[in-house]
Every structure is written in structure tokens, then in C-alpha cells.
Wavefront OBJ file of the C-alpha trace (Angstrom):
o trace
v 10.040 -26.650 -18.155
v 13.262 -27.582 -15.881
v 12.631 -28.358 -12.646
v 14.410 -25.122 -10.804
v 11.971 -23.292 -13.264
v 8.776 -24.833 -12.132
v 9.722 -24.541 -8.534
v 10.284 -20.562 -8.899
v 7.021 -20.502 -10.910
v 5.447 -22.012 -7.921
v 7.164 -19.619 -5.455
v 6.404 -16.438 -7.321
v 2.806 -17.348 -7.220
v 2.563 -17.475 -3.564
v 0.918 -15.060 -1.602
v 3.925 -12.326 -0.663
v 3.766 -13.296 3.233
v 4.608 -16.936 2.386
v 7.088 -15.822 0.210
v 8.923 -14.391 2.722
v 8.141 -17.157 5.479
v 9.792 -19.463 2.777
v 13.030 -16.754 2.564
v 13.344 -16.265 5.582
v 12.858 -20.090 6.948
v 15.754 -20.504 4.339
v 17.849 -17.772 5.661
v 16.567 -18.940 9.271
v 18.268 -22.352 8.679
v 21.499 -21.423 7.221
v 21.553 -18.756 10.619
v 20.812 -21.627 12.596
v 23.084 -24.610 11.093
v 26.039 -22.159 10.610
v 26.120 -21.798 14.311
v 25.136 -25.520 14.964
v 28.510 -26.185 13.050
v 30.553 -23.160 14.177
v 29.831 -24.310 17.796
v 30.325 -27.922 17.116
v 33.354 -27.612 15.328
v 35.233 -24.788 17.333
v 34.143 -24.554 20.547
v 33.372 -21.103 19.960
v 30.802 -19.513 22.184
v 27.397 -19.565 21.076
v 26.334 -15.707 20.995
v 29.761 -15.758 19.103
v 28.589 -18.150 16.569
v 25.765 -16.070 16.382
v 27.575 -12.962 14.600
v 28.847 -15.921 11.817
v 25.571 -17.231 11.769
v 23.547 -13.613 10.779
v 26.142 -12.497 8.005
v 25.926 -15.991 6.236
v 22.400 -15.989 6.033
v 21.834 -12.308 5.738
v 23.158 -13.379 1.787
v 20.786 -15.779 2.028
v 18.182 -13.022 2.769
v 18.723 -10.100 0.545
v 19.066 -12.147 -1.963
v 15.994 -14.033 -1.662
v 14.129 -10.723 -0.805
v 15.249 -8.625 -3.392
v 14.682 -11.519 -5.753
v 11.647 -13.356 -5.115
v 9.385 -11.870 -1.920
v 10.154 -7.787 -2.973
v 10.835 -8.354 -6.475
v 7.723 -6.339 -7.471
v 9.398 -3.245 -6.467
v 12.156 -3.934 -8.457
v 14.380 -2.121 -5.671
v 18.014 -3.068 -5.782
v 21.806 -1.768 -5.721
v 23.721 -0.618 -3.053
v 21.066 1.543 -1.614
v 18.299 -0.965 -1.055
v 21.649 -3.658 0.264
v 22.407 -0.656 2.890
v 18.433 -0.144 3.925
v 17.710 -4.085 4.494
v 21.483 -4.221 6.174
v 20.126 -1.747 8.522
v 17.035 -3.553 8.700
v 18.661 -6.830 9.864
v 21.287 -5.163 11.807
v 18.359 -3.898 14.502
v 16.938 -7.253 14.179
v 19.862 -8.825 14.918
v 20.814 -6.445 17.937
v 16.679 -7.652 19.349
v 18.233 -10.627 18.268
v 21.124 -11.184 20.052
v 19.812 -9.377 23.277
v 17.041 -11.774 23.387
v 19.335 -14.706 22.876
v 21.832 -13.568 25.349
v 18.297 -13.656 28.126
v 17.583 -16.743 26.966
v 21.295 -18.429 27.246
v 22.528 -16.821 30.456
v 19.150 -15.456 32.056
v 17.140 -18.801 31.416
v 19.614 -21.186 30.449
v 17.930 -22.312 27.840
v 19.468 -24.690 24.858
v 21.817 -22.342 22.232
v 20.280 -24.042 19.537
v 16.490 -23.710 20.525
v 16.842 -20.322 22.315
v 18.017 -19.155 18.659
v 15.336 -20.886 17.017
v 12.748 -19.589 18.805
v 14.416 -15.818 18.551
v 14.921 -15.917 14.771
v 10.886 -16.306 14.886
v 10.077 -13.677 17.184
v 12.478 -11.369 15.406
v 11.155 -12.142 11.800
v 7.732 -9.802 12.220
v 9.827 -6.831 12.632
v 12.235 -8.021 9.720
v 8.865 -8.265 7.423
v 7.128 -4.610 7.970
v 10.452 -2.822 7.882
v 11.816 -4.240 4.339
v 8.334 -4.431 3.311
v 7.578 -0.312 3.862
v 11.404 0.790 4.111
v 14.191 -1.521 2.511
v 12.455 -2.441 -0.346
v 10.165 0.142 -0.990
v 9.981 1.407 -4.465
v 11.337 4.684 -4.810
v 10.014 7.020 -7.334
v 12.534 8.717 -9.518
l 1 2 3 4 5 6 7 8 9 10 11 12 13 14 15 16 17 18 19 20 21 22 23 24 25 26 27 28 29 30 31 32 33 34 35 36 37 38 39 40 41 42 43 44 45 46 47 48 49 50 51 52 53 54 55 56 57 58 59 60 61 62 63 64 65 66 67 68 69 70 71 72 73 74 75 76 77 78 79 80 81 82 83 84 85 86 87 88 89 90 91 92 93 94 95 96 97 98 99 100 101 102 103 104 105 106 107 108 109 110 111 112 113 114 115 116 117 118 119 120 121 122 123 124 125 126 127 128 129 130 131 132 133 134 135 136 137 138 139
């Protein structure tokens, strides 16, 4: 068995909530190190960044949602991408309202404010693909 197989074997037998802790720390990361290097890089402002940062890893996401954590349902297409889209998109607005407090209200580090928001946000994220985005429909 190759070693990309044995690692998916491993991953599909977790337990579905650490399935999608290990999705979403993935999708967490690229968030996180796409602003790190959009901020570095360009100057651009951080809650900026932040819009960059949420459509790279929402890829990230979907992909390893639909694939590994809510593959069970077997839920995909254009329909289920629109549902989870909607999903992230009112995480993302908690989001970047919470990370907007923390920047300019606290004055808190960009990188660790987001850090700490992309965990706070992530219970929401779970229950709503879990029981909307992903839900199996039934013809």
C-alpha cells in the first residue's frame, strides 16, 4: 500500500469530529499563512488579507469535507458547493467581525487575533455542514 493510501486509510477511520478538526486545521492553516504572506509581502491590510485568506482555503475545505469528513453522505455538485459556500460565508462574516474587534477594538496581533477566530468560528462551521451543507438529500 503507497503511502498517500495508508494515510487516507488512517483518516477515514477516524472518528467524524476529528476528521473535520484535521480539515479544517488544514484549511485553518492555508487561511492563516495566505494572509501571513499576503501581509508580508504587500503591505496589504490585514482584514484585507483576510478575504484572500478565506477563498484559498475555503478549496481547501469543501474539498476536504465533501471528500473525507461528509463523504458518507455522498453529497456533492453545485448544490452542496452553494450550501457549504453559504455556510462559510456567515462564518466568515462572525469571522471577520470578530477579527475586526480584536485588531482595532483590542489591538491584538493580526496573526493571533485570526488564529484564535478561525477556532471560535469552526463550531458553527461543523453543525451547519454537518445537518445542512452536506446533508444527504433523498431523491
Amino acid at each position: 500500500m503507497t503511502g498517500w493510501r495508508l494515510v487516507l486509510q488512517r483518516l477515514q477511520a477516524l472518528p467524524q469530529l476529528l476528521q473535520f478538526i484535521v480539515v479544517g486545521g488544514s484549511a485553518a492553516a492555508t487561511h492563516l499563512a495566505t494572509v501571513g504572506v499576503v501581509v508580508s509581502l504587500t503591505g496589504m491590510p490585514p482584514l484585507w488579507a483576510n478575504v484572500l485568506g478565506f477563498l484559498v482555503a475555503f478549496i481547501v475545505s469543501y474539498n476536504g469535507h465533501a471528500w473525507l469528513t461528509f463523504s458518507a453522505a455522498q453529497a456533492r455538485g453545485w448544490a452542496t458547493v452553494a450550501r457549504f459556500f453559504a455556510v462559510a460565508c456567515l462564518g466568515f462574516v462572525a469571522n471577520e467581525s470578530l477579527y475586526a474587534i480584536a485588531l482595532h477594538g483590542l489591538h491584538w496581533h493580526y496573526f493571533w487575533s485570526l488564529a484564535g477566530v478561525l477556532v471560535l468560528v469552526a463550531a458553527g462551521t461543523f453543525v451547519l455542514s454537518k445537518f445542512w451543507a452536506f446533508k444527504a438529500r433523498t431523491a
